[in-house]
C-alpha positions as CSV (number, residue, x, y, z in Angstrom):
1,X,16.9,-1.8,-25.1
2,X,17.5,-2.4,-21.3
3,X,20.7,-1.0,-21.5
4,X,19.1,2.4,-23.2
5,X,16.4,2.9,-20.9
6,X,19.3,2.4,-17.4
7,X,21.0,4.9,-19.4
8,X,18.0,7.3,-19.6
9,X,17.4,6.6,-15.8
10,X,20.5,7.4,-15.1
11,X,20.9,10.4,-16.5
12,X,17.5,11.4,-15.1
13,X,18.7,10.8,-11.9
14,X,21.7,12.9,-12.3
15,X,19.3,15.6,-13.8
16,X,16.9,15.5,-10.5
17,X,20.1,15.6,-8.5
18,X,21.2,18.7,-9.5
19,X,17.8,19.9,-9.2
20,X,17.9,19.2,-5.4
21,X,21.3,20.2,-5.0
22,X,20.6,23.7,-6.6
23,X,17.0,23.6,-4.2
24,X,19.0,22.5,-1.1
25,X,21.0,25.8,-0.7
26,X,23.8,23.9,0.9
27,X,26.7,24.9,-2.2
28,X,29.8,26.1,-0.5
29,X,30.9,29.5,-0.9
30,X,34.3,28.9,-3.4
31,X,34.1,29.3,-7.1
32,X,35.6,26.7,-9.7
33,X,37.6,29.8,-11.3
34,X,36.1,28.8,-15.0
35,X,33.3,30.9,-15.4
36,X,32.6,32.3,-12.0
37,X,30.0,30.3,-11.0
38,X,29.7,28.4,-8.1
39,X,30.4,25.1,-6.9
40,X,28.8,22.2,-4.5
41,X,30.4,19.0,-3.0
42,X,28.0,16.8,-1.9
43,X,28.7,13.9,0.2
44,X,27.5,10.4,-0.6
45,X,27.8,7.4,1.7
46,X,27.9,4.0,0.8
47,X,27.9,0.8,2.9
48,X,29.1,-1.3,-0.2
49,X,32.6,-2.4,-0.7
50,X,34.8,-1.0,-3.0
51,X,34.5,-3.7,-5.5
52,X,31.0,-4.6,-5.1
53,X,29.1,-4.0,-8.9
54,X,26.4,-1.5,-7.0
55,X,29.5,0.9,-5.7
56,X,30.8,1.0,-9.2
57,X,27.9,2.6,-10.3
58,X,27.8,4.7,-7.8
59,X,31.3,6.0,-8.5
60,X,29.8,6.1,-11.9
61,X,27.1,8.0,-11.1
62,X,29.2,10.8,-9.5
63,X,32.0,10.7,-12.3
64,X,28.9,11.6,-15.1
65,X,27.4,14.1,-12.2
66,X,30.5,16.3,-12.1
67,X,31.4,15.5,-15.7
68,X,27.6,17.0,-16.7
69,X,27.9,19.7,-14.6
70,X,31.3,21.0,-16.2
71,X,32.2,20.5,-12.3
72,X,30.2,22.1,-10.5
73,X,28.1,19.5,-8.6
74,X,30.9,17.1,-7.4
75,X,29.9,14.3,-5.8
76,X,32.3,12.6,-3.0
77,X,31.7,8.8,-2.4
78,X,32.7,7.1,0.8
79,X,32.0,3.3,0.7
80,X,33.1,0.5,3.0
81,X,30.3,2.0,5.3
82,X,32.9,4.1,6.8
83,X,30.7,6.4,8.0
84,X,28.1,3.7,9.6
85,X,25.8,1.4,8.6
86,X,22.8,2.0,6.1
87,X,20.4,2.9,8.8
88,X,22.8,5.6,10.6
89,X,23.8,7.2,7.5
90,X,20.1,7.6,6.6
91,X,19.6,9.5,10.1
92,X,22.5,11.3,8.9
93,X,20.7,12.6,5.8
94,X,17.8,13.3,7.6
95,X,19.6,15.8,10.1
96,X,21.8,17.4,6.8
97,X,24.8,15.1,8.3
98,X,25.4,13.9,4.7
99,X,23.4,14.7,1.3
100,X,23.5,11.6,-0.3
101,X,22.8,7.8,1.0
102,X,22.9,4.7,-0.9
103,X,20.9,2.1,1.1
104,X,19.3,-0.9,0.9
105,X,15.8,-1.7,0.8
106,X,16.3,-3.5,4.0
107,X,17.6,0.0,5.8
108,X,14.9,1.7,4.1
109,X,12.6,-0.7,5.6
110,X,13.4,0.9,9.3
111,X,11.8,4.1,8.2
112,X,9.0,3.3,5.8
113,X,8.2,-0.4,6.2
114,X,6.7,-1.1,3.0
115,X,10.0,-1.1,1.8
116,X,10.7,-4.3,3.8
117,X,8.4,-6.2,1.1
118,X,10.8,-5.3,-2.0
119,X,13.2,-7.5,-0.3
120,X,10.8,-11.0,-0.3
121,X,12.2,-13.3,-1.5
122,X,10.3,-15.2,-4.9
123,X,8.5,-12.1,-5.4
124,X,9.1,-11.6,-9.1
125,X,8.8,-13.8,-11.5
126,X,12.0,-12.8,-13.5
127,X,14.2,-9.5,-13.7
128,X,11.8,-7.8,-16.3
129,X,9.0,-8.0,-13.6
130,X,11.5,-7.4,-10.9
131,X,12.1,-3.7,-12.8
132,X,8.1,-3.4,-13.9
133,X,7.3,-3.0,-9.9
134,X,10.4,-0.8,-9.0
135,X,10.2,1.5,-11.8
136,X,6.4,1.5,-12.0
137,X,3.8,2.8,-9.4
138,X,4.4,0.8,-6.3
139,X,7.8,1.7,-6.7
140,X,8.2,5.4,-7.6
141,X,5.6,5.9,-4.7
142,X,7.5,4.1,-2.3
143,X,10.8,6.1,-3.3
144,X,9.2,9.2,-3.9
145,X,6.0,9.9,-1.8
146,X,4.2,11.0,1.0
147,X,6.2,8.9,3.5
148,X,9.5,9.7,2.1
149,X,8.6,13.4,2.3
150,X,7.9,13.4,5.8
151,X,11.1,11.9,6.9
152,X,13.0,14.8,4.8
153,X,14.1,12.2,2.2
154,X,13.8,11.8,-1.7
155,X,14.7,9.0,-3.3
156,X,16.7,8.9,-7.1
157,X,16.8,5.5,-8.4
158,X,17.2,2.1,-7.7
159,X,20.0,0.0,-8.0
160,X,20.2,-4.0,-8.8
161,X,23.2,-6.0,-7.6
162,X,22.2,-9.1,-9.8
163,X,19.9,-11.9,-8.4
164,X,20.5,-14.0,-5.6
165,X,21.0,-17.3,-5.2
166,X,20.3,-19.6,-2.4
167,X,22.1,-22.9,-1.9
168,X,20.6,-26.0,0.7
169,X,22.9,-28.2,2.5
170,X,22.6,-31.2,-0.8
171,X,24.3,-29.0,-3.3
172,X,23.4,-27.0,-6.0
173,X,21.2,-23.8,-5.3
174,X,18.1,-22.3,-6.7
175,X,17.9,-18.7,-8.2
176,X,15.5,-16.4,-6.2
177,X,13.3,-16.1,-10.1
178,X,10.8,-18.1,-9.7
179,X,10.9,-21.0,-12.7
């Protein structure tokens, strides 16, 4: 059931992509030669490394873009933060310097600081509650409202690089779900 409803995120996400991409206006002027219409690269940076679980999806996420879209949204993916930190590449999107940013909650957190308490530690209870707040209210109006808007930024989705664990000094560690 989880499984389905990432899916359905997902592919909601790619969906309200391409509706931004179309609204943006910034396609280049080539065609793909298949039907005449035209095509966009957009540019997606990435301060993950390349095998970290998050930047897989995102690779993921721009394979099924460009694959939806017959090819005409392609998404290119630079990870390793070659292009800056989290914090610099979302200055970059805010000045058109790149279209797409995958940043953490903690580089969100510089521009709208309610983002900072996502981050807490011992916040959620388990990963069910953990999703409940990010996909429900709290969450879609941190990503997607009046703050966001008036920094020139929209945000898609949340991603979840597993929990966290903490270890002491004694041995043995403690997951960040509360028990």
């Amino acid at each position: 059931m989880v499984n389905r409803k990432k899916r359905l995120f997902f592919l909601t996400a790619a969906a309200v992509l391409c509706l931004i991409a179309a609204s943006c206006g910034s396609a280049s002027d080539g065609f793909d030669g298949r039907m005449a219409e035209p095509s966009i690269t957009l540019l997606l940076k990435n301060n993950l490394p390349d095998e970290s679980i998050t930047t897989k999806a995102v690779e993921w996420f721009s394979e099924q873009v460009e694959e939806r879209t017959e090819g005409r949204v392609k998404i290119e993916v630079l990870n390793n933060a070659d292009m800056g930190d989290g914090r610099a590449c979302l200055e970059q999107l805010q000045y058109g310097g790149t279209d797409i940013v995958k940043a953490d909650v903690s580089a969100l957190g510089n521009f709208v600081e309610e983002f900072n308490v996502l981050g807490m530690p011992y916040i959620y209870e388990d990963p069910e509650h953990f999703w409940a707040v990010h996909n429900g209210p709290i969450g879609e109006e941190l990503l997607r409202g009046a703050q966001m808007a008036e920094l020139g930024m929209y945000g898609l989705t949340y991603y979840d690089g597993g929990s966290r664990c903490f270890y002491s000094s004694r041995g043995g560690n403690t997951q960040s779900w509360r028990s």
